[in-house]
Wavefront OBJ file of the C-alpha trace (Angstrom):
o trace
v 110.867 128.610 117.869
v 113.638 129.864 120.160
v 112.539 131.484 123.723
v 115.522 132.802 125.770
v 116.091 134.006 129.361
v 118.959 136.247 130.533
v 120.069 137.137 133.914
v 123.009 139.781 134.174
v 125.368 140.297 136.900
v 125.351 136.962 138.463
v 127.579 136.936 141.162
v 129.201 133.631 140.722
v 132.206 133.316 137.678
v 131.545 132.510 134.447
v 134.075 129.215 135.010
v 132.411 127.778 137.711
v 129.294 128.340 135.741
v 129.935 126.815 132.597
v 130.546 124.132 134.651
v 126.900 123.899 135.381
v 126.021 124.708 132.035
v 127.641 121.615 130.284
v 125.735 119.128 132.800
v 122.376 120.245 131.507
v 123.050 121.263 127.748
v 121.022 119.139 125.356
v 118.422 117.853 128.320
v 114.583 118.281 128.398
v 113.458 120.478 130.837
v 112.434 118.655 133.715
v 115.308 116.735 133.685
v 117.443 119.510 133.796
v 115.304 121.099 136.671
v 115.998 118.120 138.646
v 119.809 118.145 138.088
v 119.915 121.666 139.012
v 117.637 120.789 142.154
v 120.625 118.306 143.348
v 123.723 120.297 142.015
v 125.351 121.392 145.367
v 126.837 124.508 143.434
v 125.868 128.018 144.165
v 125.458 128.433 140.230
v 122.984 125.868 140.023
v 120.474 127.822 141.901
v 120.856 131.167 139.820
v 120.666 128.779 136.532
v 117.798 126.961 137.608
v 115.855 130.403 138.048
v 116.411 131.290 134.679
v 115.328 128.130 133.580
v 112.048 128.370 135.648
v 111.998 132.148 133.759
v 112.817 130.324 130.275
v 109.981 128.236 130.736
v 107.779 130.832 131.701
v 108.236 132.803 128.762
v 107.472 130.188 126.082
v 104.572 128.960 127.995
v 102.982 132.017 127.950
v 104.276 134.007 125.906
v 104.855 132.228 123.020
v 101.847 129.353 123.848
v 104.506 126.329 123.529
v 104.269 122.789 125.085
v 106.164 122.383 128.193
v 106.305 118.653 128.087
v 107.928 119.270 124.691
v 110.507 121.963 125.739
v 114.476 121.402 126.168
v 117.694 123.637 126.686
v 118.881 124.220 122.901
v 121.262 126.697 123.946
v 123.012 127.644 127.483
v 126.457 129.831 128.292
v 127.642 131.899 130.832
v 129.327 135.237 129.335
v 131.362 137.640 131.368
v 129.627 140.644 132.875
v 131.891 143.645 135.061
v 133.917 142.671 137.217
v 134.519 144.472 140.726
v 137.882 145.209 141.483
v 139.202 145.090 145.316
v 142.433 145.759 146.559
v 143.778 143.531 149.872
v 146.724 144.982 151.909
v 150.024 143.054 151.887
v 153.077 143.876 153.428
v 155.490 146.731 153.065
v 152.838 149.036 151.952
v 151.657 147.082 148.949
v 148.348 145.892 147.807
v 147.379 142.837 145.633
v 144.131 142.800 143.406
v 140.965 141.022 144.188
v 139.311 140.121 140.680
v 135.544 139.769 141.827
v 133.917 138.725 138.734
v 129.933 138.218 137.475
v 128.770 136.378 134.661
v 125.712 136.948 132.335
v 123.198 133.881 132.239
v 121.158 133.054 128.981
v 119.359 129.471 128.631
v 117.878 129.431 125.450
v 114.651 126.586 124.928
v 112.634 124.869 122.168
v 110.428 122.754 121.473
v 110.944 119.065 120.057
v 109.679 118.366 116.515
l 1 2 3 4 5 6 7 8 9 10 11 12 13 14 15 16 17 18 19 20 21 22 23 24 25 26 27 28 29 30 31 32 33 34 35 36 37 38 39 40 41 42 43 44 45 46 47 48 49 50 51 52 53 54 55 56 57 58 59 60 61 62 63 64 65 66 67 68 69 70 71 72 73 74 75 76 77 78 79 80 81 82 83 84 85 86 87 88 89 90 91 92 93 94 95 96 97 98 99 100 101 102 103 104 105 106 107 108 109 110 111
């Protein structure tokens, strides 16, 4: 059985955290928890509370092992993105792309 956790408008890019993503892919999860725990990367933090929330939800939710659970599934997808505008010279202005990602770490259970 698949349990997922989302969290939406993360405000870190989806680049920096697929990153992130790609370290911990495949892993059980407490070692991924302890990656994330030494990952000096601002995504690692938001990733490791969906984890935690991941977790949570097939524990009791869904009455799985947690020694047996690991990531199946993680991506980042692209949520809004807030456009800014920065002054430059002559008048002009140049764009400031502030973009969010959506977080989903999906978790099973070994066989």
């Amino acid at each position: 059985m698949d349990v997922k956790a989302v969290a939406k408008t993360v405000r870190v890019t989806p680049r920096k955290t697929r990153l992130v993503l790609d370290e911990i892919r495949g892993l059980d999860v407490d070692h991924a928890a302890a990656v994330l725990r030494y990952t000096p990367n601002k995504a690692a933090k938001a990733i490791a509370k969906v984890l935690n929330s991941a977790v949570a939800n097939a524990t009791n939710n869904h009455q799985l092992d947690e020694d047996k659970l690991y990531i199946s599934a993680c991506f980042a997808d692209e949520g809004v993105t807030m456009k800014r505008f920065r002054p430059r010279a002559k008048g002009s202005a140049s764009p400031i792309m502030k973009r969010t990602s959506h977080i989903t770490v999906v978790v099973s259970e070994r066989v």
